[in-house]
N, C-alpha and C positions, 0 to 999 in steps of 0.2 A: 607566383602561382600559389594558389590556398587549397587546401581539401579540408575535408570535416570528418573526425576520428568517429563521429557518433551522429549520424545525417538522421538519422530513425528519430532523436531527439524534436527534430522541426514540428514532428506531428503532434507535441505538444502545445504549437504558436497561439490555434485555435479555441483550445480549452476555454477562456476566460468568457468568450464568445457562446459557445455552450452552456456554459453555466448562467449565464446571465439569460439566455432564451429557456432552458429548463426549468433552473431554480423558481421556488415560489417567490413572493416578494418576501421582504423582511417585515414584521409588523413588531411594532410598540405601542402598548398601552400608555397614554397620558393623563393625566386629573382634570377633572373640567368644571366647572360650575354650572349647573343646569338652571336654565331659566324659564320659565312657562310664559311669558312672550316677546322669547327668541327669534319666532317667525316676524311678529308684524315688527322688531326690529330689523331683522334685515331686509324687509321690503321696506322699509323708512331709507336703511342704508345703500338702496338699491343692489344687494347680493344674492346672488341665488345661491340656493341650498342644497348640498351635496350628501351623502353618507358622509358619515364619521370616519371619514380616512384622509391620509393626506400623503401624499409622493414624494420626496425631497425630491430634485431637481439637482443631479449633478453638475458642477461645472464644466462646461466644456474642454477647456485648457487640463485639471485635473485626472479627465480620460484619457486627455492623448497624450499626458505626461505617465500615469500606470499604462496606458498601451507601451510606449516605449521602453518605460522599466523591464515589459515583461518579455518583448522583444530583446532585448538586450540578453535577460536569462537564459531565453532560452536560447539565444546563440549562444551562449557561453557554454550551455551545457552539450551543443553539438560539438562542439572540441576542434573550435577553430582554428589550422594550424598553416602556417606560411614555408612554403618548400623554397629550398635552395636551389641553388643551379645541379644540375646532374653530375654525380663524380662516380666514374668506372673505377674499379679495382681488379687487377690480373690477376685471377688465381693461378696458383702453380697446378701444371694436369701432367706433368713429366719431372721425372725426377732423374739427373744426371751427376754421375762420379768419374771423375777422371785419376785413374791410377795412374804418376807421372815415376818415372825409371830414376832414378837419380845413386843410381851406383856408380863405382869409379870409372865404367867405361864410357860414363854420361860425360866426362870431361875430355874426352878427346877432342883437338882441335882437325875434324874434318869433314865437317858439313856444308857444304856450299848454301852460301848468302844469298840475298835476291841480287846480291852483285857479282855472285861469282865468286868472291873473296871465301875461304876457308874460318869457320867460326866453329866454338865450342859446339858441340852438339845440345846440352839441355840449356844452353842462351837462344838459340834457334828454337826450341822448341816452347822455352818461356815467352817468344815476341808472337807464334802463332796464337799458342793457345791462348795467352791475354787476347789476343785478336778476337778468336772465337767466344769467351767469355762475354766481350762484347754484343755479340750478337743474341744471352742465352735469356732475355730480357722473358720473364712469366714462367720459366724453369726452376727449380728449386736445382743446386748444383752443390756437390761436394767435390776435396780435392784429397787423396790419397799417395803418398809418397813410398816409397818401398825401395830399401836397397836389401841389404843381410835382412831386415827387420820391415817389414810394413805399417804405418802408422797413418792417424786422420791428423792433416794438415787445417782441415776446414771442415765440417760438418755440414750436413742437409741443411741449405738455407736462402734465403731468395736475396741473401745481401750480395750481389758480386763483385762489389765494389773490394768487398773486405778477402773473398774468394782471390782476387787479383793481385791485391794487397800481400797473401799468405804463398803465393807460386811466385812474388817478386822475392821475399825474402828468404826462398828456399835455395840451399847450395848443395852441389854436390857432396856426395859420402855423406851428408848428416843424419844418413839409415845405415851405414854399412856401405864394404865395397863390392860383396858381390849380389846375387839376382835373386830374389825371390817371388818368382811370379804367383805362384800357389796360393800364396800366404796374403796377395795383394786382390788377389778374387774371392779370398776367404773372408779377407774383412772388407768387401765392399757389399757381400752378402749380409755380412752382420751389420751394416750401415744402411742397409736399405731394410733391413729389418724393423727400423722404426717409423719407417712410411708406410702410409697407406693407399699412396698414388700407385694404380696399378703398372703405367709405364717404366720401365725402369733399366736406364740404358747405362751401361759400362763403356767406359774409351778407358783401352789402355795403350799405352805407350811404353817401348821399351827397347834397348839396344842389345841384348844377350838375350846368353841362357840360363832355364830356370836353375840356379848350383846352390840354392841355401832354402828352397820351404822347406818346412813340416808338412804341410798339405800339397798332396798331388795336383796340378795344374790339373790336369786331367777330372780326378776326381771335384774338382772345385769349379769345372767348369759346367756337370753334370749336376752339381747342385745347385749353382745359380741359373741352369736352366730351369730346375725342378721349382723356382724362387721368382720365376718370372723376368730373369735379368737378361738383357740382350747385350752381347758383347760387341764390341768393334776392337779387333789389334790393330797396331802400328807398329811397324819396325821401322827403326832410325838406324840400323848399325849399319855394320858391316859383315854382307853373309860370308864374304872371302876370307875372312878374318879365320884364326883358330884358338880351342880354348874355350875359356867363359864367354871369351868377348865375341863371339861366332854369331852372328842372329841368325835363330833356324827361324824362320819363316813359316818354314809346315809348320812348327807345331802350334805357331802364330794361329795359323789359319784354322787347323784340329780344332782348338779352342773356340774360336769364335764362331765358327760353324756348326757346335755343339750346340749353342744357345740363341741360334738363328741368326746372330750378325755375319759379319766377314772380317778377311784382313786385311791389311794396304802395305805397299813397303813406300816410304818418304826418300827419295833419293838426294831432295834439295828442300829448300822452306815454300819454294811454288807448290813444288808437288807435296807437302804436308799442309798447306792449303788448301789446295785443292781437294786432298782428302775429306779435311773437316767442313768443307764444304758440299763435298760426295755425302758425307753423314745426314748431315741437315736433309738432303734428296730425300734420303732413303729413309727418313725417318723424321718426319714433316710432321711439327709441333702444332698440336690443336689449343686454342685458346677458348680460355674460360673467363669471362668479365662478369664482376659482379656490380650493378647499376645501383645507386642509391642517392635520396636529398637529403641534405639538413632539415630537419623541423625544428622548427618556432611555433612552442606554443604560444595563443593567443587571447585563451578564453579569461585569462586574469583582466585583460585590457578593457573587454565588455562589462565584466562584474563592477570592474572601479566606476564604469560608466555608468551603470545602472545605480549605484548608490551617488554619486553624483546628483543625477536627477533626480533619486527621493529625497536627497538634502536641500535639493531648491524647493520641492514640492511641498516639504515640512516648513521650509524660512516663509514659502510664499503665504501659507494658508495660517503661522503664526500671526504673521503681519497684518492680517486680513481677520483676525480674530476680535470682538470687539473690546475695549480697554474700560473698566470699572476706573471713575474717578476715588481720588481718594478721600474719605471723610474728612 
């Protein structure tokens, strides 16, 4: 496929055409010898007698070789260009962070498998979320860990390959052993702080209580509303449980309910499934493609073209020049 960066250009084609019906003719004076019987020579020679003018006679071949030339130019100057095939590109129109619990109650072995089997609880929660990760294909996605201490494991970014990569190599207590949920909605505020996607959705996850922020969950939750942030909780624990290791739930829910999400409690890895699948429902990702070709410029290939044929049209009309012997 071709387009032309400068189409306006073509209304130049005609000009030469123009000028040649407009313009006056060219005139030159020559030297002549006057002869006072001029006349009855050329009725001897059988010539008739014209004005003192005379027309060169273009060559034929030499106009349709300058018509070409100029046709060549002035394609050249309309900015002849050869498109590529169509390539979409995803823009990011949502921007997601997953705050993952990885305090000491994150290793308890008593999560049910998709077999039933009893499994660590953040290894169950490392095979979903890599699951869901797969699916977050045109999201831009961060990943957030938080035990005593909250920290960015991964950054706002549309790599998820490397997002997956960073929640495989994460182990429990590498924050601390107990819960700092406050302090894990405070910096996902400050992390969406340097986006300008206006959507901006929180998944947290978590198996207690909050026992170690500086910042009030509460108050954190009021400001990532005020921030535009949509929460979703998760509880994995165990609410029978006592202690730190207790999941309240309410205050699961308080929180996310402040910022228009909800909460969920995962009782198995179906049901935290299914959750982050409830997510995706309820907050259904708008896509944004940006369409573009490759251009190939073309117009150098005309110009070669066109000097080209004033090079023949210069060899032809040498050739053609008459040759002075030599004394």
């Amino acid at each position: 496929m071709f387009e032309l960066s400068h189409p306006f250009a073509l209304l130049l084609w005609p000009l030469p055409l123009l000028v040649r019906w407009l313009a006056a003719p060219y005139h030159q004076r020559e030297s002549a010898v006057r002869l006072p019987f001029f006349e009855a020579l050329a009725r001897a020679a059988g010539v008739s007698l014209r004005d003192g003018a005379m027309v060169v006679a273009h060559k034929r071949w030499a106009l349709a070789a300058g018509f070409v030339i100029w046709t060549l130019v002035v394609g050249a100057l309309s900015g002849p260009m050869r498109l590529g095939p169509p390539q979409e590109i995803t823009k990011a129109t949502r921007d997601v962070i997953l705050a993952i619990d990885i305090s000491g109650s994150m290793d308890t072995v008593d999560f049910p498998g998709e077999d039933g089997a009893a499994q660590q609880r953040f290894a169950a929660v490392q095979d979903v979320v890599g699951a869901f990760l797969e699916g977050r294909e045109g999201d831009r996605v961060a990943l957030i860990v938080f035990g005593s201490r909250a920290y960015v494991q991964a950054p706002l970014t549309e790599d998820l390959a490397t997002v997956s990569a960073m929640l495989a190599q994460t182990e429990v207590g590498m924050a601390g052993p107990h819960t700092a949920l406050g302090d894990a909605i405070g910096l996902a505020i400050r992390t969406f702080e340097a986006s300008e996607i206006e959507e901006r959705l929180l998944i947290l996850l978590s198996d207690g209580n909050d026992t170690a922020s500086r910042m009030s969950p509460v108050n954190a939750a009021e400001i990532a509303k005020e921030n535009g942030v949509r929460m979703f909780a998760i509880g994995v624990g165990d609410p029978d449980a006592s202690g730190e290791d207790q999941l309240d739930m309410g205050q699961l829910s308080d929180l996310a309910e402040r910022t228009g999400g909800q909460a969920f409690f995962a009782s198995d890895s179906e049901a935290l499934d299914q959750i982050y699948a409830e997510i995706d429902t309820l907050t259904p990702r708008e896509e944004d493609s940006i369409s573009w070709r490759q251009k190939q410029p073309l117009a150098h290939y005309l110009l070669l073209a066109a000097v080209c044929v004033g090079l023949v049209l210069l060899m032809s009309a040498a050739m053609r020049m008459p040759r002075k012997d030599a004394a």
